[in-house]
N, CA, C and O atoms as a Tripos MOL2 file, in Angstrom:
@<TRIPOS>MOLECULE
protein
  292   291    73     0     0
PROTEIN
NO_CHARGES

@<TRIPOS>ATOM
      1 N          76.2750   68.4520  185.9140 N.3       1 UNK1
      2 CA         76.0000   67.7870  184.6610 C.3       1 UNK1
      3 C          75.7750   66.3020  184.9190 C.2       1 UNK1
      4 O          76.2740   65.7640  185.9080 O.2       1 UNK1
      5 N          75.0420   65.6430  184.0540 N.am      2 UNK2
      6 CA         74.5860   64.1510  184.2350 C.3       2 UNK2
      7 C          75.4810   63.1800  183.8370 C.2       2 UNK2
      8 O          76.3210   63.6370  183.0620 O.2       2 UNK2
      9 N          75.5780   62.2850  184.0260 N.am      3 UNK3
     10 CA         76.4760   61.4340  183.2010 C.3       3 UNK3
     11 C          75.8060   60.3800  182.3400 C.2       3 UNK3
     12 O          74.6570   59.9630  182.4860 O.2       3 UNK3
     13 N          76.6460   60.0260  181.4650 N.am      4 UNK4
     14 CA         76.0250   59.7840  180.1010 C.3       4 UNK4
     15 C          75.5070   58.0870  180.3380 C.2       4 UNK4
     16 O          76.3820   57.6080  181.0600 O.2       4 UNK4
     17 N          74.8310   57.3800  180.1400 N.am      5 UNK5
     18 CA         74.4700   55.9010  180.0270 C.3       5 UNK5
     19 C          75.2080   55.4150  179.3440 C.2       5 UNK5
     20 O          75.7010   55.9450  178.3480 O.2       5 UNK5
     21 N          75.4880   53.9920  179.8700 N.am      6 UNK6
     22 CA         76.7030   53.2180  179.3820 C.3       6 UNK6
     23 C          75.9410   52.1240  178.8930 C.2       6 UNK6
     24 O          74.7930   52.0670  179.3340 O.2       6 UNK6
     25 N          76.4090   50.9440  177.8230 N.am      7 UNK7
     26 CA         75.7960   50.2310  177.7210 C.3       7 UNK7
     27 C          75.6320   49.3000  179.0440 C.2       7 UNK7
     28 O          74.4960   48.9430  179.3560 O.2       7 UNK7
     29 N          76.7860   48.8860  179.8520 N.am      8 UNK8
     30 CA         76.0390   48.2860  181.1640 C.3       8 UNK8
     31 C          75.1700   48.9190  181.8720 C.2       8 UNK8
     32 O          74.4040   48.1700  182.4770 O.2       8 UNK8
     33 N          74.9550   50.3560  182.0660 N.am      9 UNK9
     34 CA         73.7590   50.8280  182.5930 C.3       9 UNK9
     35 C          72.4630   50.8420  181.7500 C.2       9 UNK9
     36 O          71.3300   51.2660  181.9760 O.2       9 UNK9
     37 N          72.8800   50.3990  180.9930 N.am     10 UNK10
     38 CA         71.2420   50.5430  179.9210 C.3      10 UNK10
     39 C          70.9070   49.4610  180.0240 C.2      10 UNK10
     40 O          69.6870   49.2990  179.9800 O.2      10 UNK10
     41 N          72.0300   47.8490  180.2590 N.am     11 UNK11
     42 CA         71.0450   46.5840  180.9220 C.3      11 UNK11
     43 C          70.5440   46.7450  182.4660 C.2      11 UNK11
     44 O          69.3260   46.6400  182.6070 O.2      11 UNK11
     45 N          71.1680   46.9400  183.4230 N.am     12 UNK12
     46 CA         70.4490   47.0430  184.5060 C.3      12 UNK12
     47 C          69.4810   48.2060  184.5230 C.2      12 UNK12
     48 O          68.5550   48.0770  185.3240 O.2      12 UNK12
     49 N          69.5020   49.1850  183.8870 N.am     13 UNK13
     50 CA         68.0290   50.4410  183.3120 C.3      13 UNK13
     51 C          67.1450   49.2130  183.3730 C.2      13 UNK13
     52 O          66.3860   49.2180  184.3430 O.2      13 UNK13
     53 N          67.0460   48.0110  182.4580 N.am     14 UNK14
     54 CA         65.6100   47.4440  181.8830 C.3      14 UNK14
     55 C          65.1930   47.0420  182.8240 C.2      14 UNK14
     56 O          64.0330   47.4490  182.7620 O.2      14 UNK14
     57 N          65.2510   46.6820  183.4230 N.am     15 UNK15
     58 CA         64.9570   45.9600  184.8080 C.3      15 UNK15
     59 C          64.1330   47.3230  186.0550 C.2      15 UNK15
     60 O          63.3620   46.9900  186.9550 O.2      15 UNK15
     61 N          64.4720   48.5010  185.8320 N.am     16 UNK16
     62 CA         64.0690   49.3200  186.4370 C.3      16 UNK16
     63 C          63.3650   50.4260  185.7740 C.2      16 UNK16
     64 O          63.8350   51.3300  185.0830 O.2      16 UNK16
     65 N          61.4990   50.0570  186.2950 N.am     17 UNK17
     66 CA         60.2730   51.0130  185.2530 C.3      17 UNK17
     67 C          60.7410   52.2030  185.5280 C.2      17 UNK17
     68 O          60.9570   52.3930  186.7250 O.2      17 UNK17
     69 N          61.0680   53.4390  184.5090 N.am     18 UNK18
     70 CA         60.7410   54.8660  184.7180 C.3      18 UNK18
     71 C          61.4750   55.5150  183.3180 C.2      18 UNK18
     72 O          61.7550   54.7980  182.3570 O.2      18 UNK18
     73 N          61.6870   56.6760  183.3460 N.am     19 UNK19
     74 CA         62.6990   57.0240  181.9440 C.3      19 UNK19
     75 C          64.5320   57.4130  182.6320 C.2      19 UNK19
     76 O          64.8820   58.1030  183.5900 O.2      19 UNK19
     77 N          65.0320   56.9140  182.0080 N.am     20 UNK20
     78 CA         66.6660   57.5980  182.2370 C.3      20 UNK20
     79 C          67.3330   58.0460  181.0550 C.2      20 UNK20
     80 O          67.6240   57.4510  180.0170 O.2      20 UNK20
     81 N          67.5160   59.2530  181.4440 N.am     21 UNK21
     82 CA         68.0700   60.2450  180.6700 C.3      21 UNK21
     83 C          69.9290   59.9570  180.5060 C.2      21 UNK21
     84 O          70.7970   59.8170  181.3680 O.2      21 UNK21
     85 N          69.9920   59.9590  178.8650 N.am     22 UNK22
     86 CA         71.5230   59.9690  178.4970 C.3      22 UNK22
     87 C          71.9840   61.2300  178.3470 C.2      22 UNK22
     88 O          73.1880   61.4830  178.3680 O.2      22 UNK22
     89 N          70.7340   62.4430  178.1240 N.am     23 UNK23
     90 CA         71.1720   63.4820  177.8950 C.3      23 UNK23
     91 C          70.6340   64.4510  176.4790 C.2      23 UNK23
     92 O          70.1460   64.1030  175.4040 O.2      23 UNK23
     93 N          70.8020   65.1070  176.7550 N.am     24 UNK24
     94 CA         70.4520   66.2800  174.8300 C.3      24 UNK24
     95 C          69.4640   65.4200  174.5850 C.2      24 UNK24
     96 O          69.6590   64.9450  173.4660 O.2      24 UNK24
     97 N          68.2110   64.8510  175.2210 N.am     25 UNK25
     98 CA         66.8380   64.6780  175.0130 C.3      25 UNK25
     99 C          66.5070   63.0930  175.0120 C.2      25 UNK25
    100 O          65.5100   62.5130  175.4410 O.2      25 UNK25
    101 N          67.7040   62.5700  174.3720 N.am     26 UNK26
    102 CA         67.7990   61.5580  174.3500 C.3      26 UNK26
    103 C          67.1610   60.5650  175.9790 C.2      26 UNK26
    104 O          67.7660   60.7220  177.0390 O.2      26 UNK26
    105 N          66.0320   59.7010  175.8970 N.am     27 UNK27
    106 CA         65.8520   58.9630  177.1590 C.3      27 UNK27
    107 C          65.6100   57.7420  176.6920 C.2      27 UNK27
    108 O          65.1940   57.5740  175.5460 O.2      27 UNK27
    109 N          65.8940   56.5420  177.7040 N.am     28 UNK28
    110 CA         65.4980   55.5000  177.5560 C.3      28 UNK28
    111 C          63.9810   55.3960  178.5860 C.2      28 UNK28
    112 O          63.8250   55.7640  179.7500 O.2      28 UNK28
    113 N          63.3280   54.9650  177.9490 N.am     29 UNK29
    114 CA         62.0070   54.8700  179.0090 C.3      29 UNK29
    115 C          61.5020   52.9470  179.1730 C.2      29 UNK29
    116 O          61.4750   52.2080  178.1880 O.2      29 UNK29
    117 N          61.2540   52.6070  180.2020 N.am     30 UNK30
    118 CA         61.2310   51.7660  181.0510 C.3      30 UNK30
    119 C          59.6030   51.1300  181.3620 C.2      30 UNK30
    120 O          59.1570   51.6090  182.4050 O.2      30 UNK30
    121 N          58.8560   50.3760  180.8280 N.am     31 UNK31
    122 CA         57.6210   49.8190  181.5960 C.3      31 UNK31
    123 C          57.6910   48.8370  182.5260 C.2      31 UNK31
    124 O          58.6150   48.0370  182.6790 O.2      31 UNK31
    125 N          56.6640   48.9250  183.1520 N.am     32 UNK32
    126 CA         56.5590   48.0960  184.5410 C.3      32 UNK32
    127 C          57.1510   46.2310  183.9420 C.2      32 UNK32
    128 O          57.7070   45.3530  184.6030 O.2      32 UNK32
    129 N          56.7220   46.2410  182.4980 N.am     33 UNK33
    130 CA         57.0880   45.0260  182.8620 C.3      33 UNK33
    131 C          58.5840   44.9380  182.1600 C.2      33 UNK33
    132 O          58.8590   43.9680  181.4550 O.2      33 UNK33
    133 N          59.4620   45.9220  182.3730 N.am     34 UNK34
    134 CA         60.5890   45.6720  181.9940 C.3      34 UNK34
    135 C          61.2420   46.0610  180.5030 C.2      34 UNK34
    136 O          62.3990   46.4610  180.3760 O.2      34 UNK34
    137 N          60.4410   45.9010  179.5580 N.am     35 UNK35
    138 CA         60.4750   46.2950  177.8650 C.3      35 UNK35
    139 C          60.8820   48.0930  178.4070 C.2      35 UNK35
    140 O          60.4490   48.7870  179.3270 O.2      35 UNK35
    141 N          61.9920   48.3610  177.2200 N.am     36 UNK36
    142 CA         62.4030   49.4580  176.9880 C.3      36 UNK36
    143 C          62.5290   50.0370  175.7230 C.2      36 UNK36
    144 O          62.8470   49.2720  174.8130 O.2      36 UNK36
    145 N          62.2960   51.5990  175.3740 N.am     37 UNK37
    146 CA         62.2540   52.1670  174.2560 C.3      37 UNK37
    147 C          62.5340   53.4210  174.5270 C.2      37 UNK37
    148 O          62.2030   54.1370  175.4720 O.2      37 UNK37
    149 N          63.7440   53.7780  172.7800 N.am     38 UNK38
    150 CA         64.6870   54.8340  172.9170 C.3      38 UNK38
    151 C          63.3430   56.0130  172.6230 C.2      38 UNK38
    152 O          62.1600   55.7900  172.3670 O.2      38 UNK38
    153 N          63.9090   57.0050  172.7450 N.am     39 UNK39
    154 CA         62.9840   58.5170  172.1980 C.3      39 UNK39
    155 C          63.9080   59.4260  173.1060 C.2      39 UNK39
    156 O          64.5310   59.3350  174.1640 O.2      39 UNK39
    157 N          63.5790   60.6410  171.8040 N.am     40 UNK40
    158 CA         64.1550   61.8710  171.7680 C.3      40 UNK40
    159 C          63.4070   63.1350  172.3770 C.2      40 UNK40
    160 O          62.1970   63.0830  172.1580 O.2      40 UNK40
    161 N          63.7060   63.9510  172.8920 N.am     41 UNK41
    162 CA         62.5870   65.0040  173.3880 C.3      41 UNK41
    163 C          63.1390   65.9170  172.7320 C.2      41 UNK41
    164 O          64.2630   66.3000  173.0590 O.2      41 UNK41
    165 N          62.5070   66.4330  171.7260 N.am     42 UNK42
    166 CA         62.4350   67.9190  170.8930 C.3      42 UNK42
    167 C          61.7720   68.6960  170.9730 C.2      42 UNK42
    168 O          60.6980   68.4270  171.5110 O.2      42 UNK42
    169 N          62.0250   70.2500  170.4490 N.am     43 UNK43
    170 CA         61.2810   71.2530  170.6280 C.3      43 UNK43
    171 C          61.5850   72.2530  168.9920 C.2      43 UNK43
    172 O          62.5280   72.9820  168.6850 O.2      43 UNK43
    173 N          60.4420   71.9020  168.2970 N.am     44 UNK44
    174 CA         60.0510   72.7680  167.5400 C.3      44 UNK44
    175 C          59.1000   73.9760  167.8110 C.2      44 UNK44
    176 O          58.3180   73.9130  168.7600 O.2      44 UNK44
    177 N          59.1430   75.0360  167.0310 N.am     45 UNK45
    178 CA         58.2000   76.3950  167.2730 C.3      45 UNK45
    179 C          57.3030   76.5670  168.7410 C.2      45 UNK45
    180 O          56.1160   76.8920  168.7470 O.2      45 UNK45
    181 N          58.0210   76.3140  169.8440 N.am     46 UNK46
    182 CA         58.0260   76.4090  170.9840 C.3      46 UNK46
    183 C          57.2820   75.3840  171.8400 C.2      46 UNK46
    184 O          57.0240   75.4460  173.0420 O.2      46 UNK46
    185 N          56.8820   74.0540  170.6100 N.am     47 UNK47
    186 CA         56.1160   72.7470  170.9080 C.3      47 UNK47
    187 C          56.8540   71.3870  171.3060 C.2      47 UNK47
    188 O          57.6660   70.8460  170.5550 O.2      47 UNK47
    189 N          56.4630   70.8390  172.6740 N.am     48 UNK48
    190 CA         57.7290   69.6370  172.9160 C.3      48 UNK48
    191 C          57.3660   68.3770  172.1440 C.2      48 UNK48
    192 O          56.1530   68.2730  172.3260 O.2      48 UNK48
    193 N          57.6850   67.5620  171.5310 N.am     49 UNK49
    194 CA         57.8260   66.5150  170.6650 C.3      49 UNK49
    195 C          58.3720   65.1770  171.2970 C.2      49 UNK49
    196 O          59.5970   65.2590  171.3860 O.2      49 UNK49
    197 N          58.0770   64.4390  171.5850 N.am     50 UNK50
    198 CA         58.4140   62.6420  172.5030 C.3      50 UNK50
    199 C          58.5590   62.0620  170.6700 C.2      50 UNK50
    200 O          57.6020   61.9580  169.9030 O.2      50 UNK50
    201 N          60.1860   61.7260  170.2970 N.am     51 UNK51
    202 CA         60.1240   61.2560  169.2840 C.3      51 UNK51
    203 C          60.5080   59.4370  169.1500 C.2      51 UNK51
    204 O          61.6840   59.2590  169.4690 O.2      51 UNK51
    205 N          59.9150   58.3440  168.8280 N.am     52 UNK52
    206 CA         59.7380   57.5110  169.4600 C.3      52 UNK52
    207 C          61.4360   56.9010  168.2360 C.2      52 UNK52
    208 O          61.5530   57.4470  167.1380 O.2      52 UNK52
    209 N          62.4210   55.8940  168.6500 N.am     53 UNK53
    210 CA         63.6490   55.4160  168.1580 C.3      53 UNK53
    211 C          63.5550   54.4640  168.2870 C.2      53 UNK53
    212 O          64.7220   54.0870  168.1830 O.2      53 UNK53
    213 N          62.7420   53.2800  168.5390 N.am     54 UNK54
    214 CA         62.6820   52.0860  168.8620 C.3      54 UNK54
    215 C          62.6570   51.4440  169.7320 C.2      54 UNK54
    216 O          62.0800   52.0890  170.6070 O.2      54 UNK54
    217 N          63.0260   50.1880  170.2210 N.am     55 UNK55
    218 CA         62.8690   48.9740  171.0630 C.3      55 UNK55
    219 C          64.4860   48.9630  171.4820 C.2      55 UNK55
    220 O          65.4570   48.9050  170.7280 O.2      55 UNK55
    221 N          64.4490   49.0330  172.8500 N.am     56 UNK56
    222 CA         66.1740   48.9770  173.3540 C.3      56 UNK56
    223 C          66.7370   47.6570  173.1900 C.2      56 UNK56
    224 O          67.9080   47.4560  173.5110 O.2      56 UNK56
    225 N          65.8870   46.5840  172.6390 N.am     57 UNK57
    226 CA         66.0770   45.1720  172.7160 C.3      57 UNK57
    227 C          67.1550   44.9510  171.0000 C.2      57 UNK57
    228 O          67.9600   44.0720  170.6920 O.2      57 UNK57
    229 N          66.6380   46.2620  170.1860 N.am     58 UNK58
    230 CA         66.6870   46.1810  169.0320 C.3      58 UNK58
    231 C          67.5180   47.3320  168.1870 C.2      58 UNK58
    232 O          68.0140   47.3140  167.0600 O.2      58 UNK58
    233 N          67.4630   48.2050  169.0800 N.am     59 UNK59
    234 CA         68.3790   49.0410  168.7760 C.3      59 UNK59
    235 C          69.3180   49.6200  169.7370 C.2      59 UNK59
    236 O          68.9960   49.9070  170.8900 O.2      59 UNK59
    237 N          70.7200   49.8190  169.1420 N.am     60 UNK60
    238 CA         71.6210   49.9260  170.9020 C.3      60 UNK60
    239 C          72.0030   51.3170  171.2280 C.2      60 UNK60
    240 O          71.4940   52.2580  170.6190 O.2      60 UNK60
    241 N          72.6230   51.4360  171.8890 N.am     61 UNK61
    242 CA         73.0660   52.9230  172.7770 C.3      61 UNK61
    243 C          73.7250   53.9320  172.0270 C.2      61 UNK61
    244 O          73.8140   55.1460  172.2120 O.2      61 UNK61
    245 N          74.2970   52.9690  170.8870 N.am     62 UNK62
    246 CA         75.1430   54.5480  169.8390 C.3      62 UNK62
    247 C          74.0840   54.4340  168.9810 C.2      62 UNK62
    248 O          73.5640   55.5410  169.1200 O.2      62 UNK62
    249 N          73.4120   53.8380  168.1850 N.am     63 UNK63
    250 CA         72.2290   53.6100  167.2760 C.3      63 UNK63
    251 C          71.3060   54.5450  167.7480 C.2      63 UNK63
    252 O          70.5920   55.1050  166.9160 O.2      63 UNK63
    253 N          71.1720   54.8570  169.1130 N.am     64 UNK64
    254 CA         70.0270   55.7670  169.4170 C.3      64 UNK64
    255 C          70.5230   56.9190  169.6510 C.2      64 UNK64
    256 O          69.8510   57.9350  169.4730 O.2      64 UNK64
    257 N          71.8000   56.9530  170.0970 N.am     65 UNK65
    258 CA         72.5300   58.3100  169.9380 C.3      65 UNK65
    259 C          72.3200   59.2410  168.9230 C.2      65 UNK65
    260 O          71.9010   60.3970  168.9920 O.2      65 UNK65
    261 N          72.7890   58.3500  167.6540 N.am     66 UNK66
    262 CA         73.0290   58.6880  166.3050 C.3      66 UNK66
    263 C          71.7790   59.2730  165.6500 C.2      66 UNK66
    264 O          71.6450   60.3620  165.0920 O.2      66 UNK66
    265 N          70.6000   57.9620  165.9170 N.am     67 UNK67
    266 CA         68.9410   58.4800  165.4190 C.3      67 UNK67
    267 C          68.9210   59.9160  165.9390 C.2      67 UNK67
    268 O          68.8190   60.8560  165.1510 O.2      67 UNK67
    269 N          69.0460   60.1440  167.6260 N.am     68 UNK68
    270 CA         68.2480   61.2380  168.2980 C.3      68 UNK68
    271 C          69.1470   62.5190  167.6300 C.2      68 UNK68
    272 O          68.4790   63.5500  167.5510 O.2      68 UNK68
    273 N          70.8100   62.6570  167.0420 N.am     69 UNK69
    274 CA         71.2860   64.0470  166.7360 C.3      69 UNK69
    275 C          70.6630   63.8360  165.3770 C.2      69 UNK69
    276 O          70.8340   64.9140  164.8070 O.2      69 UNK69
    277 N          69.9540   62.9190  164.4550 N.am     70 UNK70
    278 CA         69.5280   63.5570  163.1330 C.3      70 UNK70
    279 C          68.2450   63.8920  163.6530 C.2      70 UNK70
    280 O          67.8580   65.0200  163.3480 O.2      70 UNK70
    281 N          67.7710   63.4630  164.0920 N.am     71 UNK71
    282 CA         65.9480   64.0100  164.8170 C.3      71 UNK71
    283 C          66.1960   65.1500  165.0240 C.2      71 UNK71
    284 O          65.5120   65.9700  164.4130 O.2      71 UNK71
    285 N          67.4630   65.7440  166.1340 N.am     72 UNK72
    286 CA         67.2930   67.1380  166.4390 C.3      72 UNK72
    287 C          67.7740   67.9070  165.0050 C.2      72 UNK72
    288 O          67.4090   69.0340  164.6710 O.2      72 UNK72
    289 N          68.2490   67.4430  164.6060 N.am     73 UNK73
    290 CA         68.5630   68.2940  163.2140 C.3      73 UNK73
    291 C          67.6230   68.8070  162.0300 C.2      73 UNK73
    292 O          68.1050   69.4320  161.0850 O.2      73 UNK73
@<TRIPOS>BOND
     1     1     2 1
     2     2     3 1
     3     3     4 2
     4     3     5 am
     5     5     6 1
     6     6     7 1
     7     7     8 2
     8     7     9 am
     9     9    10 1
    10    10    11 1
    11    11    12 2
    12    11    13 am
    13    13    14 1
    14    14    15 1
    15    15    16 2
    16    15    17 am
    17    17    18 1
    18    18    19 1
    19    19    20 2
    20    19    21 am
    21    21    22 1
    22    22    23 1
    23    23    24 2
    24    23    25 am
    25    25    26 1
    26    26    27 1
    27    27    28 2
    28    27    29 am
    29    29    30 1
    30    30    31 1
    31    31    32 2
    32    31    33 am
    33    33    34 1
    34    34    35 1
    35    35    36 2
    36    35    37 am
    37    37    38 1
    38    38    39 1
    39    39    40 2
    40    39    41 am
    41    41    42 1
    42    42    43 1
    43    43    44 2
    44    43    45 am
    45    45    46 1
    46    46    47 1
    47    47    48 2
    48    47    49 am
    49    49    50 1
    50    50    51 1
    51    51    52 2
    52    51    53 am
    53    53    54 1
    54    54    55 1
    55    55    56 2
    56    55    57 am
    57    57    58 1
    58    58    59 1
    59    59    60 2
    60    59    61 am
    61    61    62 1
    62    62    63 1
    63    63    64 2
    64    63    65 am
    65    65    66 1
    66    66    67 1
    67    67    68 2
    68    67    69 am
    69    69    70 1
    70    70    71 1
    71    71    72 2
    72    71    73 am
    73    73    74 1
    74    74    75 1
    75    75    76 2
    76    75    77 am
    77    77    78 1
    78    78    79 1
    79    79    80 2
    80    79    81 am
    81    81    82 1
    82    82    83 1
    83    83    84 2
    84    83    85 am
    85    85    86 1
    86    86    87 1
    87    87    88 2
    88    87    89 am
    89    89    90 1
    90    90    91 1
    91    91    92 2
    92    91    93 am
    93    93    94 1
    94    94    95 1
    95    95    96 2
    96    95    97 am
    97    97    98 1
    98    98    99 1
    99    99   100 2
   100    99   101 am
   101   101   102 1
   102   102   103 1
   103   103   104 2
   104   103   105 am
   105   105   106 1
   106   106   107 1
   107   107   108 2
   108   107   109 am
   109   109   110 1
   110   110   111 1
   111   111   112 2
   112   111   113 am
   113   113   114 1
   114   114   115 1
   115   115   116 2
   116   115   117 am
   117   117   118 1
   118   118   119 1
   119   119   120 2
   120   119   121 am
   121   121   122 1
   122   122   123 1
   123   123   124 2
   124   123   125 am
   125   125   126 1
   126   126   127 1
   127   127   128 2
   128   127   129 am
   129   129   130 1
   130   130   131 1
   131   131   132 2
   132   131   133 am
   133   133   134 1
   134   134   135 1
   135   135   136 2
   136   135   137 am
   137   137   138 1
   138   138   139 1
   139   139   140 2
   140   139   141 am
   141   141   142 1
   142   142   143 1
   143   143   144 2
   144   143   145 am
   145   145   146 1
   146   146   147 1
   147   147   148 2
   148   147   149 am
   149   149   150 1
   150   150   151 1
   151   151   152 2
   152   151   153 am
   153   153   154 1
   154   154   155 1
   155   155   156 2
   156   155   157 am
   157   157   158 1
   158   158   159 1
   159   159   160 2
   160   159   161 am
   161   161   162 1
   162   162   163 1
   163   163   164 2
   164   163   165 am
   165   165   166 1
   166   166   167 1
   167   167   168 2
   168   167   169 am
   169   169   170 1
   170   170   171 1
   171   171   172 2
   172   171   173 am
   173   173   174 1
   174   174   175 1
   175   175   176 2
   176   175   177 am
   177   177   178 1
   178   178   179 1
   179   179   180 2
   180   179   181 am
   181   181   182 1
   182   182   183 1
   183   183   184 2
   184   183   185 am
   185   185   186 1
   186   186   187 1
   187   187   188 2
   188   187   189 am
   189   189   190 1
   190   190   191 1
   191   191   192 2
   192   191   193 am
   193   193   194 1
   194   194   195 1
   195   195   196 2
   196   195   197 am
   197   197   198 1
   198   198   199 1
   199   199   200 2
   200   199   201 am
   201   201   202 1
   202   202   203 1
   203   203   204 2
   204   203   205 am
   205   205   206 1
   206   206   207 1
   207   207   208 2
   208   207   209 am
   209   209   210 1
   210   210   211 1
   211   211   212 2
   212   211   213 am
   213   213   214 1
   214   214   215 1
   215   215   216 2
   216   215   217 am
   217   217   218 1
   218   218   219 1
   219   219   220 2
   220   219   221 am
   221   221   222 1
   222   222   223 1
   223   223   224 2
   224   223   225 am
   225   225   226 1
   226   226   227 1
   227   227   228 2
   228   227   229 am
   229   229   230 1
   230   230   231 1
   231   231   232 2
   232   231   233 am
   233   233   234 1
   234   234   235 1
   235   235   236 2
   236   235   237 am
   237   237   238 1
   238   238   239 1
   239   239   240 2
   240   239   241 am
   241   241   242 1
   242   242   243 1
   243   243   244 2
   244   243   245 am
   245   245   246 1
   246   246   247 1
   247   247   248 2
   248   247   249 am
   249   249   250 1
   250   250   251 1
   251   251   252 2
   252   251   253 am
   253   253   254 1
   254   254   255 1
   255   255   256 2
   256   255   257 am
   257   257   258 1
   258   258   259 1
   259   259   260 2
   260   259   261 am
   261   261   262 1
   262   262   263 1
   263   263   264 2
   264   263   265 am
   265   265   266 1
   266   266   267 1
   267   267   268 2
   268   267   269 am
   269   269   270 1
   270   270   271 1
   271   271   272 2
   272   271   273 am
   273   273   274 1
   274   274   275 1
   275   275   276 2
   276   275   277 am
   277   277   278 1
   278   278   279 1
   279   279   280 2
   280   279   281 am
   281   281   282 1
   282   282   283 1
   283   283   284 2
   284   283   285 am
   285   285   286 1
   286   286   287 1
   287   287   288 2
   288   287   289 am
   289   289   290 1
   290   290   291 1
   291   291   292 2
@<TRIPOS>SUBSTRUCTURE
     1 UNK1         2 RESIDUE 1 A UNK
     2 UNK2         6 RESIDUE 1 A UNK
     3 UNK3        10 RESIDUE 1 A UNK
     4 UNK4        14 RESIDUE 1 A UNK
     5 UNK5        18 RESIDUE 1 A UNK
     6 UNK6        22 RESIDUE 1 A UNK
     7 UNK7        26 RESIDUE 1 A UNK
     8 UNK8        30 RESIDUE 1 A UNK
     9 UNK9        34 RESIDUE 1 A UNK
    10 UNK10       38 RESIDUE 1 A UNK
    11 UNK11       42 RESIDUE 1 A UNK
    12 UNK12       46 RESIDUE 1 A UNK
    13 UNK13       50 RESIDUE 1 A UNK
    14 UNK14       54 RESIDUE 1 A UNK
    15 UNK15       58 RESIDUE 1 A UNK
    16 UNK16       62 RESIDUE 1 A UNK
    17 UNK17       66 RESIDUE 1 A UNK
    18 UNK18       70 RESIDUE 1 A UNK
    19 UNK19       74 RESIDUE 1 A UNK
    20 UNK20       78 RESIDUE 1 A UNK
    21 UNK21       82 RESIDUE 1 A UNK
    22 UNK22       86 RESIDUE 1 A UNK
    23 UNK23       90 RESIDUE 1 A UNK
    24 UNK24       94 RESIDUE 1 A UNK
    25 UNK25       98 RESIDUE 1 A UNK
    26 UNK26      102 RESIDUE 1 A UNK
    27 UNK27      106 RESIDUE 1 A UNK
    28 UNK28      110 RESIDUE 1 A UNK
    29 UNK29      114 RESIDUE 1 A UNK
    30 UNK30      118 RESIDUE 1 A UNK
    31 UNK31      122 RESIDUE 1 A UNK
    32 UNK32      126 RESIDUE 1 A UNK
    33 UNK33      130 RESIDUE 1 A UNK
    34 UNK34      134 RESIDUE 1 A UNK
    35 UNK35      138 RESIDUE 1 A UNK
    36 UNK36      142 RESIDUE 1 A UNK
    37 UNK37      146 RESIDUE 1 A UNK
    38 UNK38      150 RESIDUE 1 A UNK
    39 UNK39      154 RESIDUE 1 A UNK
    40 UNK40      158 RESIDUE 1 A UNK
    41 UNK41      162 RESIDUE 1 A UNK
    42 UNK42      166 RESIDUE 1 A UNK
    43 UNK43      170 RESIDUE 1 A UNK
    44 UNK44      174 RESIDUE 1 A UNK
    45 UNK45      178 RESIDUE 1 A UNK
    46 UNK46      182 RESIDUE 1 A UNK
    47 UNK47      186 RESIDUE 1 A UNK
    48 UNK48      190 RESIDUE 1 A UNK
    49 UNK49      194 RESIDUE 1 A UNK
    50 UNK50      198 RESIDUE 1 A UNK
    51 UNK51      202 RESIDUE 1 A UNK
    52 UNK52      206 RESIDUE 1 A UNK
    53 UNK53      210 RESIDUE 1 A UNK
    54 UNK54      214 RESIDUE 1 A UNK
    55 UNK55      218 RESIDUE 1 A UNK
    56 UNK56      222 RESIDUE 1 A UNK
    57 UNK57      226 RESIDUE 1 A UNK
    58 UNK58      230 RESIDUE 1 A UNK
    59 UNK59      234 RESIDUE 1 A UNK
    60 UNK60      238 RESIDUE 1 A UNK
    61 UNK61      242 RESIDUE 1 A UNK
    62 UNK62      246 RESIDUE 1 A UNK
    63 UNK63      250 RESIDUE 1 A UNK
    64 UNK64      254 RESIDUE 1 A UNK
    65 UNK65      258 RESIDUE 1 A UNK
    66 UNK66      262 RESIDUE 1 A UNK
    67 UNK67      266 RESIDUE 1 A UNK
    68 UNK68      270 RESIDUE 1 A UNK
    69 UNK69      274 RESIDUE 1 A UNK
    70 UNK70      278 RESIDUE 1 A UNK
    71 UNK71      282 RESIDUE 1 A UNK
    72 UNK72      286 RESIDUE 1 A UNK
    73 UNK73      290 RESIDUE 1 A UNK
């Protein structure tokens, strides 16, 4: 099992381009130039869904928690 992102790992995350996963779909994703944004990965009627939660600058680690379990709901 993975372990969950902490808010100190979600500042040193920005700094490093790619997506990191907190888990149950939830990822933080990473551009080259550093800017980060939350999103959810869902699956309706057997279709995957990238659901976009904002700017990591702007919204924080339980805030996106919270967004991504009503998304899956």
């Amino acid at each position: 099992m993975m372990a969950k992102l902490t808010a100190i790992a979600v500042k040193a995350a920005l700094g490093k381009p790619g997506r990191h996963s907190d888990g149950d779909g939830l990822i933080l994703a990473v551009g080259a130039g550093g800017n980060g944004s939350w999103m959810v990965r869902v699956q309706k009627d057997g279709k995957r869904r990238d659901i976009g939660l904002g700017a990591a600058s702007k919204v924080t680690l339980s805030q996106a928690r919270i967004s991504a379990a009503a998304a899956r709901s």
